[in-house]
Backbone as a printed PyTorch tensor [residue, N CA C, xyz], in Angstrom:
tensor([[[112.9840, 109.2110, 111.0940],
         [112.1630, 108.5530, 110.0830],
         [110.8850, 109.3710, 109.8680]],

        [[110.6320, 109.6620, 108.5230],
         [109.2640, 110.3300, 107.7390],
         [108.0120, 109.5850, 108.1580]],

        [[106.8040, 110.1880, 108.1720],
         [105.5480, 109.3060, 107.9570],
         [104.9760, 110.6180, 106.9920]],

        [[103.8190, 109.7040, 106.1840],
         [103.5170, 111.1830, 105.3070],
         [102.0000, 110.4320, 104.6140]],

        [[101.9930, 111.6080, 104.8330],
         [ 99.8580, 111.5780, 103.9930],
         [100.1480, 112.0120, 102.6050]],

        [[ 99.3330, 111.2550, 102.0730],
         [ 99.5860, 111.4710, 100.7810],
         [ 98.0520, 111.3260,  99.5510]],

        [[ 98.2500, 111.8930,  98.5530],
         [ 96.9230, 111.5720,  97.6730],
         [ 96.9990, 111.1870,  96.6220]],

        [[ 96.5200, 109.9200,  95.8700],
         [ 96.4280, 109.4350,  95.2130],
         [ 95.2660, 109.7110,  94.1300]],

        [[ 95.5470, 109.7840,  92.7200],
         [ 94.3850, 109.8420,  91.4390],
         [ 94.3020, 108.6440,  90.9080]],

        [[ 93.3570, 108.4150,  90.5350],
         [ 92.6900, 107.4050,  89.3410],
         [ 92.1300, 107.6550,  88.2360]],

        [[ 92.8190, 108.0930,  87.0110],
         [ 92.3430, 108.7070,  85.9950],
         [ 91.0170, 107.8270,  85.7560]],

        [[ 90.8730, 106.4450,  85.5280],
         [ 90.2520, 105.4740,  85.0600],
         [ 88.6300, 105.5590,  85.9710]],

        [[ 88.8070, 105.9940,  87.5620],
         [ 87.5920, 105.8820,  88.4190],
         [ 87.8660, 107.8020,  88.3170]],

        [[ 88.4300, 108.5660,  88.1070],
         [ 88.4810, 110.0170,  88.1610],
         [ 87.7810, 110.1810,  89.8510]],

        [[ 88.5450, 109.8400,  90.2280],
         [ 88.2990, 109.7880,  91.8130],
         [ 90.0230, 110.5570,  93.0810]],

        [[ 90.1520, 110.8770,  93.7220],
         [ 91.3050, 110.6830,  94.4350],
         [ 91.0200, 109.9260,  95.8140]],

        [[ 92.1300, 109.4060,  96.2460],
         [ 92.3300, 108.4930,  97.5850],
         [ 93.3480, 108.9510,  98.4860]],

        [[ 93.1260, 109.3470,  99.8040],
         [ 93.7700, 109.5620, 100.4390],
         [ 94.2860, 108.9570, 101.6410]],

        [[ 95.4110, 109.3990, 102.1730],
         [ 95.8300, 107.8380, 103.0100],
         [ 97.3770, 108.6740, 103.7350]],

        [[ 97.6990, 107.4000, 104.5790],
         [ 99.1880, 107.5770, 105.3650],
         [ 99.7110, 106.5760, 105.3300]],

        [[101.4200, 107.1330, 105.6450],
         [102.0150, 105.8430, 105.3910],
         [103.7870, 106.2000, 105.7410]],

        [[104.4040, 104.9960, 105.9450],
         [105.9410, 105.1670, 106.1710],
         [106.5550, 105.4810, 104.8960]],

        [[105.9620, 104.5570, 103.9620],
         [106.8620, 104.5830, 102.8900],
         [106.1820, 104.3080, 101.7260]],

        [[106.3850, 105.5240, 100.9250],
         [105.3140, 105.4310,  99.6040],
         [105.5780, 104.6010,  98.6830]],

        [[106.5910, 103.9280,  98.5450],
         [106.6290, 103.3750,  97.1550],
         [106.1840, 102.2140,  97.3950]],

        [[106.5040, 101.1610,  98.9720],
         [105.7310, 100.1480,  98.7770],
         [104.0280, 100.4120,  99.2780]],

        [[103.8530, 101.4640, 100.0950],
         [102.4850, 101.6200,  99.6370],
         [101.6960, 101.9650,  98.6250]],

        [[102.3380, 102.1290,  97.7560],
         [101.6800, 102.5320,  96.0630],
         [101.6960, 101.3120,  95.5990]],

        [[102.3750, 100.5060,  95.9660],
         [102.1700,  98.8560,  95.4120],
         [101.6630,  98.3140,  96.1070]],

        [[101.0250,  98.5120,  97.4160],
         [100.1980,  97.7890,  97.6240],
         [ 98.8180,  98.4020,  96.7560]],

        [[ 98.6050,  99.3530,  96.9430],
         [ 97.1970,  99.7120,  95.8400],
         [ 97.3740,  99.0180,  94.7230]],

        [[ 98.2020,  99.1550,  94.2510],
         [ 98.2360,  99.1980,  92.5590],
         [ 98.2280,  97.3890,  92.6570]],

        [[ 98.2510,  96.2270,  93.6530],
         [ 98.2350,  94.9100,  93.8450],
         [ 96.7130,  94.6570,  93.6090]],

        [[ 96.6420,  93.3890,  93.2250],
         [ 94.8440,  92.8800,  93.8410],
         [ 94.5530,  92.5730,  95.0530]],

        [[ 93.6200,  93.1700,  95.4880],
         [ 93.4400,  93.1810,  96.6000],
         [ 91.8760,  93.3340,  96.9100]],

        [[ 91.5120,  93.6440,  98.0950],
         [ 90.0640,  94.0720,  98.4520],
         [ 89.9710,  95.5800,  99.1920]],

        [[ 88.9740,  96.2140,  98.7770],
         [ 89.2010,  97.7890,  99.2230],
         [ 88.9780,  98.4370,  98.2410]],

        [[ 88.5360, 100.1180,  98.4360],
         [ 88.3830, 101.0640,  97.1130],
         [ 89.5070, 101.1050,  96.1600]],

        [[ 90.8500, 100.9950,  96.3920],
         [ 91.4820, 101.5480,  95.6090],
         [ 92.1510, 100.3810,  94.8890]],

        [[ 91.3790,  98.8520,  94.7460],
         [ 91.2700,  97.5870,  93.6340],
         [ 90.6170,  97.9250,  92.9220]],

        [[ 89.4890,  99.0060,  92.3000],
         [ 88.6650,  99.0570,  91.3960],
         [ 89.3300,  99.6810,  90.6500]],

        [[ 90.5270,  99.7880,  90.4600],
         [ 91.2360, 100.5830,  89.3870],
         [ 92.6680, 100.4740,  89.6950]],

        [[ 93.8030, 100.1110,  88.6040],
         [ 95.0460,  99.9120,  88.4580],
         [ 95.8920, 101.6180,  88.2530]],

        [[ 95.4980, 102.3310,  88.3020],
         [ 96.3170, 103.2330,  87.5120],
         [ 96.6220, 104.3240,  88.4050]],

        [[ 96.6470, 104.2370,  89.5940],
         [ 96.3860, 105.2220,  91.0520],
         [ 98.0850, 105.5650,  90.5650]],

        [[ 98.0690, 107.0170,  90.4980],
         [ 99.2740, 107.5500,  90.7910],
         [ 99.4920, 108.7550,  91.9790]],

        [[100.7710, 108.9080,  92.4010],
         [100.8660, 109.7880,  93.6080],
         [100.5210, 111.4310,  92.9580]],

        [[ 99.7830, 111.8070,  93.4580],
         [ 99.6560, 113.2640,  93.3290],
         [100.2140, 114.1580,  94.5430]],

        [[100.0680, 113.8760,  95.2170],
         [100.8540, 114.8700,  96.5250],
         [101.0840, 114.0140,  97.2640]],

        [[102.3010, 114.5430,  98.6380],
         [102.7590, 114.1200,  99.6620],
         [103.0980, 114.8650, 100.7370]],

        [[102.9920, 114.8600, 101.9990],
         [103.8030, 115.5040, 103.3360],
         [104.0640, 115.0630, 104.0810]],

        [[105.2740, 115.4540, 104.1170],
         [106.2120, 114.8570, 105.3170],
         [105.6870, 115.1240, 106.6420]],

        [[105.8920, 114.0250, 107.6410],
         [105.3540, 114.5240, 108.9850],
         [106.5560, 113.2110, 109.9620]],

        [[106.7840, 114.1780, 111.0210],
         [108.0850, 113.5570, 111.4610],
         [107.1290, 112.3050, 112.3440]],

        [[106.2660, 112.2100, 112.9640],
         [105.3330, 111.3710, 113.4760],
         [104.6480, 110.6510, 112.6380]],

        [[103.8800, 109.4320, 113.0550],
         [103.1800, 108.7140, 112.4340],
         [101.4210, 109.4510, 112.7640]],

        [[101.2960, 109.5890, 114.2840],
         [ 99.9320, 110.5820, 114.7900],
         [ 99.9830, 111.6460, 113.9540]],

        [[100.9790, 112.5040, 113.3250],
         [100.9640, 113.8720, 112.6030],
         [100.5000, 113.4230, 111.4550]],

        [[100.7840, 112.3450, 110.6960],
         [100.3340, 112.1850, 109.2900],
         [ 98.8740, 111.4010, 109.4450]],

        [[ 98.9550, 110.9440, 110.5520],
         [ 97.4190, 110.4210, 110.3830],
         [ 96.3940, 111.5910, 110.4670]],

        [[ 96.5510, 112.5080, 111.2360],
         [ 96.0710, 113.6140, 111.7480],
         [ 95.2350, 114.4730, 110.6790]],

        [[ 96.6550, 114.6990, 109.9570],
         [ 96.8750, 114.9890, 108.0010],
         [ 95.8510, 113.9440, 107.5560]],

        [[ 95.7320, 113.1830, 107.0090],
         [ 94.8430, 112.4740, 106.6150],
         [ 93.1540, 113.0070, 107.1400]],

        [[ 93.0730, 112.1900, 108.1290],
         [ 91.8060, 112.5520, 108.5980],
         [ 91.6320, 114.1490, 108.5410]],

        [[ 92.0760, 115.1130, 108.6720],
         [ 91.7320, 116.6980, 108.0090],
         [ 91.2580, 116.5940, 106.5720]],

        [[ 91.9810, 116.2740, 106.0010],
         [ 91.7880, 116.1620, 104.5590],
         [ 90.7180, 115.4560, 104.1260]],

        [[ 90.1200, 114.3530, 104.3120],
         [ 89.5180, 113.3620, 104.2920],
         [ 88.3710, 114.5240, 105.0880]],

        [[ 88.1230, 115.3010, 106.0320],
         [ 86.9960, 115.5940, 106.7370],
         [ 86.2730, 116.6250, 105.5930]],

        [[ 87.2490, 117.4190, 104.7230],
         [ 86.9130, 118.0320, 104.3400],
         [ 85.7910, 117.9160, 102.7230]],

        [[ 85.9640, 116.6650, 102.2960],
         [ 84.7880, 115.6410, 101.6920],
         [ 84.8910, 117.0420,  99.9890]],

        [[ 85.6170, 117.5840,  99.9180],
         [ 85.3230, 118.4860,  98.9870],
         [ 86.8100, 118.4070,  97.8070]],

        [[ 86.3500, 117.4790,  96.7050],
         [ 87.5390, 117.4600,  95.2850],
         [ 87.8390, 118.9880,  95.4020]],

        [[ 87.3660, 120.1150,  95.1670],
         [ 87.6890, 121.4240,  94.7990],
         [ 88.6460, 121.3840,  95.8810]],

        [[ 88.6980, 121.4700,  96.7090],
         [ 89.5520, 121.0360,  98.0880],
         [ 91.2200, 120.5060,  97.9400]],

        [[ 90.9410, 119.5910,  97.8590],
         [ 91.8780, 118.6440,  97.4160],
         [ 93.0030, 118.9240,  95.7100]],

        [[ 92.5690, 119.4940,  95.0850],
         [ 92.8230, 119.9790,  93.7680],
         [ 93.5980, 121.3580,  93.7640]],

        [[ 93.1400, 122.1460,  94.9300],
         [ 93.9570, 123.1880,  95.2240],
         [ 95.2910, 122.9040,  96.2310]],

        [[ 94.5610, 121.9490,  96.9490],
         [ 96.0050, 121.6720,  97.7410],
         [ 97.1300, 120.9090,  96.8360]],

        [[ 96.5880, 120.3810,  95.7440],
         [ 97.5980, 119.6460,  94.7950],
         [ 98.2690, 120.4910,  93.7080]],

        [[ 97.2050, 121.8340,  93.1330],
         [ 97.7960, 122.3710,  92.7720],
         [ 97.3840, 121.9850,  90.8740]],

        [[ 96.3290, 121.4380,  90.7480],
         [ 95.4850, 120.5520,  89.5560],
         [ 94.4990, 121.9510,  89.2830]]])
């Protein structure tokens, strides 16, 4: 079984969100739900990237790297935007 970090856009907040998870499609619905948290201030979050990581610690790992690095220019190259 996959675990995988992944990044999310918000054309509407022009922001990205990054995160981990087993399984993207119901975690894209949970964002895209009402809820409480950054990524309720906007409906339109789509997946921009993903990686596979055979661990759940490996994709969190992934995350928090990404996330340390606090820099869109960053993030935009790893997506490829």
């Amino acid at each position: 079984m996959a675990f995988f970090a992944y990044i999310l856009y918000s054309a509407t907040l022009d922001r990205y969100y990054v995160g981990s998870t087993q399984d993207m499609s119901v975690r894209l619905e949970e964002h895209l739900k009402n809820h409480r948290g950054f990524t309720s201030k906007a409906k339109d979050w789509e997946v921009k990237y993903t990686e596979s990581h055979p661990t759940r610690s490996e994709a969190l790992r992934r995350e928090g790297q990404i996330k340390k690095w606090k820099s869109r220019k960053m993030i935009e190259r790893l997506i490829g935007d």
